[in-house]
C-alpha positions in Angstrom: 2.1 36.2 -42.6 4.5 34.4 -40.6 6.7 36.6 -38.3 10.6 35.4 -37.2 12.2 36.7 -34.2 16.2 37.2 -33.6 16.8 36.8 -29.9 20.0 37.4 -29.1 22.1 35.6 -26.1 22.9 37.7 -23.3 26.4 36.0 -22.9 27.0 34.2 -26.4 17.8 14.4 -29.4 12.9 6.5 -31.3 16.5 5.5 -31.5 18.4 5.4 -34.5 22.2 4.3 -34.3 24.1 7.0 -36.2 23.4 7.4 -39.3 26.4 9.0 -41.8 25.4 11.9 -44.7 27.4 14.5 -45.6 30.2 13.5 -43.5 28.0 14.5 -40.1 27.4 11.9 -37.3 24.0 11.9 -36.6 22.6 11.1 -32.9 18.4 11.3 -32.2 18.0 10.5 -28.3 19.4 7.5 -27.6 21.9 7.3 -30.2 25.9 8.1 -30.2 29.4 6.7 -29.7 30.5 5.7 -26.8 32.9 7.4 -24.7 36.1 6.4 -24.0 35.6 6.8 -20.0 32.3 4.8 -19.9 31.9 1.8 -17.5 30.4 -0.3 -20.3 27.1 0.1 -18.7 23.7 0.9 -20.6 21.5 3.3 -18.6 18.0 4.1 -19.6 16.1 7.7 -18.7 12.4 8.0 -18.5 10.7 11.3 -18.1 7.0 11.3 -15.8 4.4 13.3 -15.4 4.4 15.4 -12.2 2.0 18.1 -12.9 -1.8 16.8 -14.2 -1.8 17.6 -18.2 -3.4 14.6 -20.3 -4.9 12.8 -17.2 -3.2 11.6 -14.1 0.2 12.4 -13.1 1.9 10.1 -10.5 5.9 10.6 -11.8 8.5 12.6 -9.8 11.4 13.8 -12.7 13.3 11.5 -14.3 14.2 7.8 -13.5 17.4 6.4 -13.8 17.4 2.3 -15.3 20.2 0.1 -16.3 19.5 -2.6 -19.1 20.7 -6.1 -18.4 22.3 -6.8 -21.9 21.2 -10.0 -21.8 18.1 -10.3 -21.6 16.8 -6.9 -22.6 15.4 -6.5 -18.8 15.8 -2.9 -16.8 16.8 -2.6 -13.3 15.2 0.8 -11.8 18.2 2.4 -10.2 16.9 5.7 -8.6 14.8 8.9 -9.2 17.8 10.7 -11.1 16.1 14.0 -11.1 13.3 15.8 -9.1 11.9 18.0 -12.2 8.6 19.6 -13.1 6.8 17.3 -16.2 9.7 15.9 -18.3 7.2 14.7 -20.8 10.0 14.9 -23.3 14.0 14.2 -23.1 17.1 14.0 -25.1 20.5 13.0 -24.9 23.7 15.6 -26.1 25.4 13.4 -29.2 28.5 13.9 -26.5 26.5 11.4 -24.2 27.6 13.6 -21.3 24.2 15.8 -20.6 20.7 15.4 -20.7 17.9 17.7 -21.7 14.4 17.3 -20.5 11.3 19.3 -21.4 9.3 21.1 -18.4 6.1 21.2 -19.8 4.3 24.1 -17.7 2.9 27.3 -18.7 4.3 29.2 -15.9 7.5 29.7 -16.0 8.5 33.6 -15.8 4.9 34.4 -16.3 3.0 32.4 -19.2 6.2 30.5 -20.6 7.8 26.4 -20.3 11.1 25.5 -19.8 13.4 23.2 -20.5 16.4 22.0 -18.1 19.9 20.8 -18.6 21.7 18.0 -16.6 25.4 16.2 -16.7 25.3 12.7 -17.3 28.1 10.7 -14.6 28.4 8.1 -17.4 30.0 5.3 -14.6 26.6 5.8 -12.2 24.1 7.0 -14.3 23.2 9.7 -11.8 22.3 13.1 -13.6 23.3 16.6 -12.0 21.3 19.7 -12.4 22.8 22.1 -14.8 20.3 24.8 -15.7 16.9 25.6 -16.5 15.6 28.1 -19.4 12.5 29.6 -20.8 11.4 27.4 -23.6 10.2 30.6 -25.0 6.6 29.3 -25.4 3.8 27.2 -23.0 4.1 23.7 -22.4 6.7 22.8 -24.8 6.7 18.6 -26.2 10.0 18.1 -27.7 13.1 19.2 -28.0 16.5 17.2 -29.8 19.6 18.6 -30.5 22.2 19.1 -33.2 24.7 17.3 -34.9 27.3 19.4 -33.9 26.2 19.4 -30.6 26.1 23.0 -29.8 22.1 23.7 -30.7 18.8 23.0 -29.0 15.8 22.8 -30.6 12.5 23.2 -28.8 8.6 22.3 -29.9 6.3 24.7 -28.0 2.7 22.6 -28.0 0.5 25.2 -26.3 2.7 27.9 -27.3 2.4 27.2 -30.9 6.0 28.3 -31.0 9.8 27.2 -31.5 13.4 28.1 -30.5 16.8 27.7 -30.8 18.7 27.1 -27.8 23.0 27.5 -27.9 24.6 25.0 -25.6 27.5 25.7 -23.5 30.7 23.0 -23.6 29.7 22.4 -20.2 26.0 21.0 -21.4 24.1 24.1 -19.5 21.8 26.2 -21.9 21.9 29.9 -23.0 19.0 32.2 -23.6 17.0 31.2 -27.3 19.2 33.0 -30.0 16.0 32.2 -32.3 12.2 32.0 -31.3 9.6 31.7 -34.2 5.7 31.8 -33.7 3.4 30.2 -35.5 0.3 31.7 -36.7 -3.0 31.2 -38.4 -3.8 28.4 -41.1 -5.8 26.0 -38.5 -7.3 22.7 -40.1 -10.4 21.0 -39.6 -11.4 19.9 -36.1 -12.2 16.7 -37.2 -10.0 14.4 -39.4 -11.5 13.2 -42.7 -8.8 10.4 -42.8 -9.6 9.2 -39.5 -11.6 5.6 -39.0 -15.4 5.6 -39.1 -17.3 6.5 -35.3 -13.8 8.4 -34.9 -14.2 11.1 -31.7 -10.5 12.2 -32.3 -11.0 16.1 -31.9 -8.2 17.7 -30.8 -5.4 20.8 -31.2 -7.0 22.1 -33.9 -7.9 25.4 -31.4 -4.4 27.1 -32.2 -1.2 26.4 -33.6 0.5 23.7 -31.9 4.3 22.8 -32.6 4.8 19.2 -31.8 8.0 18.2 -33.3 11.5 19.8 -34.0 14.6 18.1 -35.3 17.0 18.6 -37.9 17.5 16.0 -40.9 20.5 13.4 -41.0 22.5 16.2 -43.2 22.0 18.4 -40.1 21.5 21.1 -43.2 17.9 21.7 -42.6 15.5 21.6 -39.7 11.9 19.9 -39.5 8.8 20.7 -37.5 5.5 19.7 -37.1 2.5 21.6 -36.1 -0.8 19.7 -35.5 -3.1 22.5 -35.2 -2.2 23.8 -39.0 -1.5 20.1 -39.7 1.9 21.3 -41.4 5.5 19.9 -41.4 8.0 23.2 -41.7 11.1 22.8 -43.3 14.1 25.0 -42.6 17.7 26.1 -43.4 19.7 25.9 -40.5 22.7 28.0 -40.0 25.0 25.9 -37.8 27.3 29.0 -37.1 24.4 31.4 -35.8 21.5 28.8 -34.4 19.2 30.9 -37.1 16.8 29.2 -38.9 15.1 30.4 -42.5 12.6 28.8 -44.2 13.3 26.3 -47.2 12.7 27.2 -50.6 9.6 24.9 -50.0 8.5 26.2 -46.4 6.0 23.5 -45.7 4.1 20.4 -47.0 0.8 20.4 -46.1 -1.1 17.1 -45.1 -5.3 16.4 -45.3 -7.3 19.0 -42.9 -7.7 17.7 -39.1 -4.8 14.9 -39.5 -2.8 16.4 -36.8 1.1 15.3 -37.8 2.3 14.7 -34.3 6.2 12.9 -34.8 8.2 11.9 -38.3 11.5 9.6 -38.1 13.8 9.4 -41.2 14.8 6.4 -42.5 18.7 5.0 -42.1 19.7 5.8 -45.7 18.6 9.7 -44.7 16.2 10.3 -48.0 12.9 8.5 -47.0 11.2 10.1 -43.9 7.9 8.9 -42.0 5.4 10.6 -40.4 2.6 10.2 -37.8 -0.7 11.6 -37.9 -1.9 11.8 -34.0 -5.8 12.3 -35.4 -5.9 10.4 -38.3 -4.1 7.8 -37.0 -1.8 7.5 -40.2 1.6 7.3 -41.7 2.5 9.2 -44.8 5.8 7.9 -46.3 7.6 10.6 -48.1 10.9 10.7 -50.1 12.8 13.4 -48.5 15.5 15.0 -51.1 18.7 15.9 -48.4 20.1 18.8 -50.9 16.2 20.8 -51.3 14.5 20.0 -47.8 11.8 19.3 -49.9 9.4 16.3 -48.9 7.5 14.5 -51.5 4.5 12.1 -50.5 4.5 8.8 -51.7 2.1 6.4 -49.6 -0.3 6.5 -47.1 -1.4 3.8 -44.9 -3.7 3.4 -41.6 -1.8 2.3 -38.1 -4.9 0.5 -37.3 -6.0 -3.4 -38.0 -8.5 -3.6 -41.2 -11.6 -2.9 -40.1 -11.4 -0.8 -36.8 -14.0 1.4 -36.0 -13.9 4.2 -32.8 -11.2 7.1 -31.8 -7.4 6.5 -31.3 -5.0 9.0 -31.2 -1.6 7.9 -32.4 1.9 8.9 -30.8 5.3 7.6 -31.8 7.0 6.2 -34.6 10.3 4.4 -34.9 12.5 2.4 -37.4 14.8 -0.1 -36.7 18.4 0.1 -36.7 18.6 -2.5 -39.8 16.0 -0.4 -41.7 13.5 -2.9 -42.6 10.6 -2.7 -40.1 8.4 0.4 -38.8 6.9 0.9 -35.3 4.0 2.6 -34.4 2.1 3.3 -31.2 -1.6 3.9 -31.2 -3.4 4.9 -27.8 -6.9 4.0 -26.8 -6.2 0.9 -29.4 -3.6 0.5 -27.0 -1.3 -1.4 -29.6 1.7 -1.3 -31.4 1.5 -1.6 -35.0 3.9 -3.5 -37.3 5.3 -2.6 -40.7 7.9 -3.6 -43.3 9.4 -1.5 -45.3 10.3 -2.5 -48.8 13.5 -2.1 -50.8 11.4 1.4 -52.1 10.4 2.4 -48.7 6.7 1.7 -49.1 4.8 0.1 -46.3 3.5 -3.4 -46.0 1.3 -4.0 -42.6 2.8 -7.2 -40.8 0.1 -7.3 -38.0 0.1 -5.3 -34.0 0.8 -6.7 -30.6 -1.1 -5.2 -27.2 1.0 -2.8 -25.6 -0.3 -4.6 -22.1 -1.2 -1.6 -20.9 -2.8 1.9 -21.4 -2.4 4.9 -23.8 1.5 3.9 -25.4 3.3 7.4 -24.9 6.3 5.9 -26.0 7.8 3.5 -27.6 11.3 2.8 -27.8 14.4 0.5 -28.6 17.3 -0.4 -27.0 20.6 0.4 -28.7 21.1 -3.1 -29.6 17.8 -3.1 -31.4 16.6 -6.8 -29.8 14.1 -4.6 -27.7 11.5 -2.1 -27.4 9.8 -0.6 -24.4 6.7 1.1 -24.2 6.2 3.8 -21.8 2.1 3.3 -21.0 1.4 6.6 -19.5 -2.1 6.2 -18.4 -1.9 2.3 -16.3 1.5 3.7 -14.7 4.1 0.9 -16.3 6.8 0.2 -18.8 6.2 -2.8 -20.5 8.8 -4.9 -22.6 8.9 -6.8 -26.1 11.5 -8.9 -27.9 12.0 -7.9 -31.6 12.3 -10.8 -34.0 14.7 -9.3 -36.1 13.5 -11.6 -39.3 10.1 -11.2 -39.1 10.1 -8.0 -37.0 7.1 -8.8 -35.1 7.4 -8.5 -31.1 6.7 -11.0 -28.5 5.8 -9.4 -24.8 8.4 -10.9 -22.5 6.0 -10.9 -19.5 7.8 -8.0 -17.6 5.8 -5.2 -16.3 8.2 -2.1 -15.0 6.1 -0.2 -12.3 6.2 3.8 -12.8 4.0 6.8 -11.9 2.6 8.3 -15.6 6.0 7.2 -18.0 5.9 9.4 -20.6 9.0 9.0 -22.7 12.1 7.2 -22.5 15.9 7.8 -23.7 19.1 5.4 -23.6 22.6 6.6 -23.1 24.6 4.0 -25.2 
């Protein structure tokens, strides 16, 4: 049995561009309009490791960059924020506040957190808000509403979620919604990982990974690697409270591990990443049910490979036609087209000139993507041919302690 929990409030965020359904303007975490009062300036956000958790940790908070528009380069502006492992952050659809993840297991006794900062949209610089209990340890993602007046939150160690109210000021309220999940581990090791694979992992305890709600901003979608499970739920924009879809969950093979899942432009295909198995699944995704039905499943690695990889991000470009996906250990990022019926078609990988690809992200233009290389402490920068889709490594190597993600604010 799985148990919800109503927390009441003690007072009362890959890039996609935005993507119409329903009416809604939908922003993921580097996405949105711009504001009237902006300087015209593109600023880039990357969260670092302070606190030891998968290896070193050399990061101090959040860094502040600003993207040369020409050439797809970033200029390291300052240290925005002194904050405790932002493995994860997000940007309000507003543009005018950031959310970052604090992924501890301290925090008012065996709890994360997650923090809240106001965006100065002419310098860049961030200003500290608020910090919350994540309502779970060491919470991994976290993205925010349509509306803009939800958080949602992934609790990794905590093997939990919540639903976070934001204030018109950007700070966070207490969780008006925490859910646990329980039971239903799969396999330690995946049977759809390669041959020689060593890719044991999570499969201890539920883990949430993911949360995010779909392009409709109707339901809500999570992942949990341990039970190697994608939730789907009903979200109630009024109330923050979430109910589980008439279909509750798909189910992928034992031991996969689904780690992160991006939905395609037109808002009815969705893809998702297998951390262990080191595989996408392609699903048609029907935007009136929340259900998800599988269609194809393909390998991120080259023909052939043999030996352990654990996968980590998957993105789509802004034009819909190509698929990116990071594997680490391979240390590559894998190409893909996707065809006029959303199945998969391998193009090749490039390097990602450096080690274990945390991230990997595009620029809002889309003529760019950065990969955050968490373990060789650097950033390091491709140019998307937007016919072929393949990437080209422009040479530039962007020094930082343990980058772990990285968000734009358009």
């Amino acid at each position: 049995m799985r148990a919800d929990n109503l927390i009441q409030s003690p007072s009362r965020r890959t890039f996609l561009k935005a993507a119409t359904l329903a009416g809604i303007e939908w922003s993921t975490r580097g996405a949105g309009a711009l504001s009237p009062d902006s300087s015209g300036r593109i600023f880039a956000y990357v969260g670092t490791d302070t606190k030891p958790v998968d290896g070193a940790a050399n990061g101090k908070g959040i860094y502040a960059y600003e993207l040369d528009q020409r050439t797809g380069g970033l200029r390291l502006l300052k240290l925005a924020a002194e904050t405790v492992d932002p493995s994860w952050i997000c940007i309000h659809p507003s543009q005018r506040s950031l959310y970052a993840v604090n992924e501890v297991s301290d925090y008012e006794g065996n709890s994360g957190s997650v923090s809240a900062f106001a965006i100065d949209r002419v310098s860049g610089d961030l200003q500290f808000l608020n910090t919350v209990s994540s309502h779970g340890a060491g919470p991994t993602h976290m993205s925010v509403d349509a509306t803009g007046k939800y958080a949602f939150v992934a609790n990794y160690y905590g093997g939990s979620i919540a639903v976070l109210p934001i204030r018109t000021d950007g700070s966070l309220e207490s969780a008006v919604f925490v859910h646990q999940d329980e039971n239903s581990l799969g396999a330690q090791h995946a049977g759809s990982a390669p041959k020689g694979s060593f890719a044991i992992s999570g499969h201890d305890a539920p883990h949430a990974h993911m949360i995010q709600a779909d392009p409709s901003n109707h339901f809500v979608l999570q992942t949990d690697l341990g039970q190697d499970r994608i939730y789907v739920y009903n979200f109630d924009s009024h109330t923050g409270r979430l109910t589980p879809a008439n279909t509750p969950f798909y189910s992928l093979p034992s031991g996969d591990g689904p780690r992160h899942f991006v939905f395609h432009p037109n808002g009815r295909w969705m893809y998702s990443i297998q951390e262990e198995a080191s595989t996408l699944v392609f699903f048609h995704y029907d935007p009136v049910t929340g259900t998800l039905a599988a269609k194809q499943t393909v390998s991120t690695l080259p023909p052939g490979f043999t030996g352990t990889n654990f996968c980590s991000e998957v993105i789509i470009s802004p034009d819909g036609l190509y698929l990116y996906a990071a594997n680490r250990l391979h240390n590559s990022i894998a190409v893909f087209r996707i065809a006029k019926d959303g199945m998969l078609t391998r193009k090749g990988e490039v390097l990602a000139e450096g080690d274990y690809p945390n991230d990997v992200v595009l620029d809002p233009s889309g003529k760019t993507i950065y990969v955050c290389n968490q373990r060789s402490d650097q950033i390091t920068v491709f140019r998307r041919n937007e016919q072929t889709g393949m990437l080209a490594f422009t040479g530039e190597y962007l020094p930082l302690g343990t980058p772990m993600c990285m968000a734009f604010l358009d």
